[in-house]
C-alpha positions in Angstrom: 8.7 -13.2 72.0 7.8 -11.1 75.1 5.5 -7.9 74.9 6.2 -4.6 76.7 4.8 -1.4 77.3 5.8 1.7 78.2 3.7 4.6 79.2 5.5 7.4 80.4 3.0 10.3 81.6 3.6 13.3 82.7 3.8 12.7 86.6 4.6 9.0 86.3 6.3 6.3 83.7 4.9 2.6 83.9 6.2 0.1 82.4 4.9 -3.9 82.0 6.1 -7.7 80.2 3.1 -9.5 79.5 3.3 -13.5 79.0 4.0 -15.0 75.1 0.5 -15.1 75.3 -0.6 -11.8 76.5 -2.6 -13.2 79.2 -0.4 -11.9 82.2 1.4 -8.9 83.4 4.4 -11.5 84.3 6.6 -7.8 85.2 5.9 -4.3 86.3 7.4 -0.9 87.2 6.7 2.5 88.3 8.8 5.5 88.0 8.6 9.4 88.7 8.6 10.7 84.8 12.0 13.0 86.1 12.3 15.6 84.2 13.9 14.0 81.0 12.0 11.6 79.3 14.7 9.8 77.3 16.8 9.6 80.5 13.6 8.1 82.0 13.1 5.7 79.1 16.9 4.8 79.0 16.6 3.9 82.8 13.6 2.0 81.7 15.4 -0.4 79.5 18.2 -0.8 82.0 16.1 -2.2 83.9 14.5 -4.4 81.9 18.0 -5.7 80.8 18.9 -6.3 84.4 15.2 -8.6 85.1 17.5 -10.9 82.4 15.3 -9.9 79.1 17.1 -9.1 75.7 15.9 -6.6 73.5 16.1 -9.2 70.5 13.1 -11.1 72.5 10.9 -8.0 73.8 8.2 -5.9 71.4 8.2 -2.5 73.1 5.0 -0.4 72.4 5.6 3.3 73.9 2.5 5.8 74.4 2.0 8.3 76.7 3.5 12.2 76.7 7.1 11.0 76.4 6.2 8.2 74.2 8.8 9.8 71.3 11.3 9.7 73.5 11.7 6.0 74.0 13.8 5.6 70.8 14.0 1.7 71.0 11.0 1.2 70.8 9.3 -0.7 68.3 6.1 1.5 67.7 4.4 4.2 69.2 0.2 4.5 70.0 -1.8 7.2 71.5 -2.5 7.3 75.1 -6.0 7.1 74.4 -5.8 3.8 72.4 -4.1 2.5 75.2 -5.5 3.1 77.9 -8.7 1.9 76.5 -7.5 -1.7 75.6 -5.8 -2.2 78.5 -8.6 -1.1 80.3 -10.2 -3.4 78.8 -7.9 -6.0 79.5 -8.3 -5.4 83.6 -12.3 -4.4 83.6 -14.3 -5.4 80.8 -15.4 -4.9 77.4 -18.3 -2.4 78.1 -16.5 0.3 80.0 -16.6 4.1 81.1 -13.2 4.3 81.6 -12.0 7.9 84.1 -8.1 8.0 84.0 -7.1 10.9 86.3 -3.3 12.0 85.1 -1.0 14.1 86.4 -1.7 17.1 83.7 -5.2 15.4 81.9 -8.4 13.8 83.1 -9.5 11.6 80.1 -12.7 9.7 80.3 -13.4 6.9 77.5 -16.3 5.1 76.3 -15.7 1.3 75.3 -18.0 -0.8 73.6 -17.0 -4.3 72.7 -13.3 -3.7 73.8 -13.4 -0.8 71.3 -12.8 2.8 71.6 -16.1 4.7 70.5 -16.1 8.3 72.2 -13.5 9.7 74.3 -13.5 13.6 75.6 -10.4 15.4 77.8 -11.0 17.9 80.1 -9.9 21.8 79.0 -6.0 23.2 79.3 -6.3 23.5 83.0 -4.6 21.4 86.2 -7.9 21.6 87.6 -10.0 18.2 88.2 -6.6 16.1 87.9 -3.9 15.1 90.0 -1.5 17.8 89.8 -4.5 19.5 91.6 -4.4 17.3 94.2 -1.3 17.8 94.5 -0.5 21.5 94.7 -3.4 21.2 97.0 -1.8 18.2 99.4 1.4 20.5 98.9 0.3 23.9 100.0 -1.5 22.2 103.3 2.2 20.9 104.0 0.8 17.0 103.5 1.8 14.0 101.1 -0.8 12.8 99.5 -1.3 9.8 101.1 -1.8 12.0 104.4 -3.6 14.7 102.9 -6.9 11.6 101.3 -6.6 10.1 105.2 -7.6 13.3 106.0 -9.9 13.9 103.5 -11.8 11.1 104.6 -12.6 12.6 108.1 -13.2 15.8 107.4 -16.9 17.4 106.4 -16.7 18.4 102.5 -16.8 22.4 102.1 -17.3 23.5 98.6 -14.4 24.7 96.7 -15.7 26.5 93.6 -12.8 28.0 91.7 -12.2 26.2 88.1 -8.7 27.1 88.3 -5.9 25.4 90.3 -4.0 29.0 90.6 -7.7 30.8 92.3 -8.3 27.4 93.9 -5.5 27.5 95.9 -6.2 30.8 97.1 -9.5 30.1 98.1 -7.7 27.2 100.2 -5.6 29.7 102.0 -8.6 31.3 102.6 -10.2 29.2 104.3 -7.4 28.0 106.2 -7.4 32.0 107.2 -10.8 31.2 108.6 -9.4 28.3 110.8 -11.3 26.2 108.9 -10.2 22.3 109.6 -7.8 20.9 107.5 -10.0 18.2 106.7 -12.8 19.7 105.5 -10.5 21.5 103.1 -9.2 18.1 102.0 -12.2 16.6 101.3 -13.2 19.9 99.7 -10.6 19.4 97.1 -11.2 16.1 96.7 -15.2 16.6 96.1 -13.8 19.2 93.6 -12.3 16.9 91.4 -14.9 14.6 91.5 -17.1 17.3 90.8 -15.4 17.7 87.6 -15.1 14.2 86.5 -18.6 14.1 86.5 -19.0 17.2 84.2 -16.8 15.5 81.2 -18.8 12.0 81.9 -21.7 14.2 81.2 -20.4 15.3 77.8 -20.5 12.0 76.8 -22.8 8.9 76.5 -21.3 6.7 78.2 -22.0 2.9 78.8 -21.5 -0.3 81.1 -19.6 0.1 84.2 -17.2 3.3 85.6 -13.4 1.9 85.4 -11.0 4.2 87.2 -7.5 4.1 85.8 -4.4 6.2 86.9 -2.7 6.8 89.6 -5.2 7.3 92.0 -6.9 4.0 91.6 -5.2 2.5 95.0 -7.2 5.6 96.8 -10.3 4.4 98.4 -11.8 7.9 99.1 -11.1 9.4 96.1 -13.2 6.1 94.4 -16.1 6.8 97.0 -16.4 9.7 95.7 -16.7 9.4 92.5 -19.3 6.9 93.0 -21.2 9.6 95.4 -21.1 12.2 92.7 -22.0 10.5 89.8 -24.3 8.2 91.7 -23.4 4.8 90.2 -20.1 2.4 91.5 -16.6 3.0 90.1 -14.4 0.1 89.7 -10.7 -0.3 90.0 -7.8 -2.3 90.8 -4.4 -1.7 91.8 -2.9 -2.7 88.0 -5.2 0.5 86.6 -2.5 2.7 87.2 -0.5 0.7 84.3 -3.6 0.3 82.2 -1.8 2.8 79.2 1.7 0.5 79.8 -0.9 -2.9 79.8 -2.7 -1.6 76.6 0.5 -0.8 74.9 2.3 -4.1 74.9 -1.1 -5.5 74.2 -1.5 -4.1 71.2 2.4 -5.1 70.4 2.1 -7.0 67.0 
């Protein structure tokens, strides 16, 4: 028996095999989310038909948004469950995890491996990566462009709590021929700004874990360290942390 998880978020759907032994991620898979969930999830299992599993020798786990729409699966867990054991699983026991999603910024306190506090941040795109992204979008960059730019540019505050206001103080300052750098690493400082707001809401403990999508973004990590003056730790499998934590906790 094999153990698979399947997060699809939002933005993005992950989905991992871990070993017999749950000591490896021996399969992975990213995915835009679409904008059907079961047809994502369906396209999901095709694939994991076609890497030569069966479904007779896989436990799937499902969490994330579109977690009921993965009908084969063999249980369902909350995101934040999930992401905290498989953050776990890639960081530590003792972690303040940040996962930075495509509609929700989540931070999570871990103690022993265990969930012990968690907090979101309010109904608002602000301070999470569809942020980013109408922001990368509206200065006519990808996002991969728009944190290379980021990085050179001279942070200029950006103090609108809403993505909607936010973007029209971009256009202002793009009015003002400000450089398009300093706007990017504006909105970039923004975020960060407000990832360290919900850490503050919270007692947290051990070491900053970044999970997400934006945990292969080396400016985006330096920041976060900046702001909340202590290192943040990744890795490239964070972003299918949720996926990871699922199919571990596969029984």
């Amino acid at each position: 028996m094999l153990y698979a998880g399947i997060d699809i978020g939002s933005t993005a759907a992950k989905a991992v095999i871990l070993s017999e032994d749950k000591s490896a991620v021996i399969e992975r898979r990213l995915m835009p989310s679409g904008w059907n969930s079961r047809q994502t999830a369906d396209e999901i299992l095709a694939w994991l038909l076609s890497q030569g599993y069966s479904r007779e020798n896989l436990r799937i786990t499902a969490t994330g948004y579109g977690r009921v729409s993965v009908p084969y699966a063999d249980s369902t867990l909350t995101e934040i469950t999930c992401h905290g054991k498989g953050a776990a699983f890639l960081g530590g026991n003792d972690l303040t995890v940040i996962d930075i999603g495509g509609q929700d910024t989540k931070v999570i306190v871990l103690n022993g491996g265990r969930v012990v506090d968690f907090v979101m941040n309010d109904k608002c795109s602000a301070g999470t990566g569809k942020f980013l992204e109408v922001m990368s979008n509206r200065m006519g960059l990808t996002l991969q462009e728009f944190f290379s730019l980021a990085e050179k540019g001279h942070e200029v505050k950006i103090s609108s709590m809403c993505t909607v206001f936010a973007e029209s103080e971009i256009v202002s300052l793009m009015g003002l021929g400000t450089p398009r750098e300093d706007i990017a690493c504006g909105a970039v400082g923004s975020v960060a700004a407000k990832v360290c707001t919900l850490v503050s809401r919270k007692s947290t403990s051990g070491i900053y874990f970044l999970t997400g999508g934006f945990c292969e973004s080396p400016f985006l990590v330096k920041k976060l360290s900046q702001t909340l003056n202590a290192e943040v730790k990744t890795c490239p499998d964070a972003r299918f942390a949720g996926a990871i934590g699922a199919a571990l906790l596969g029984k």
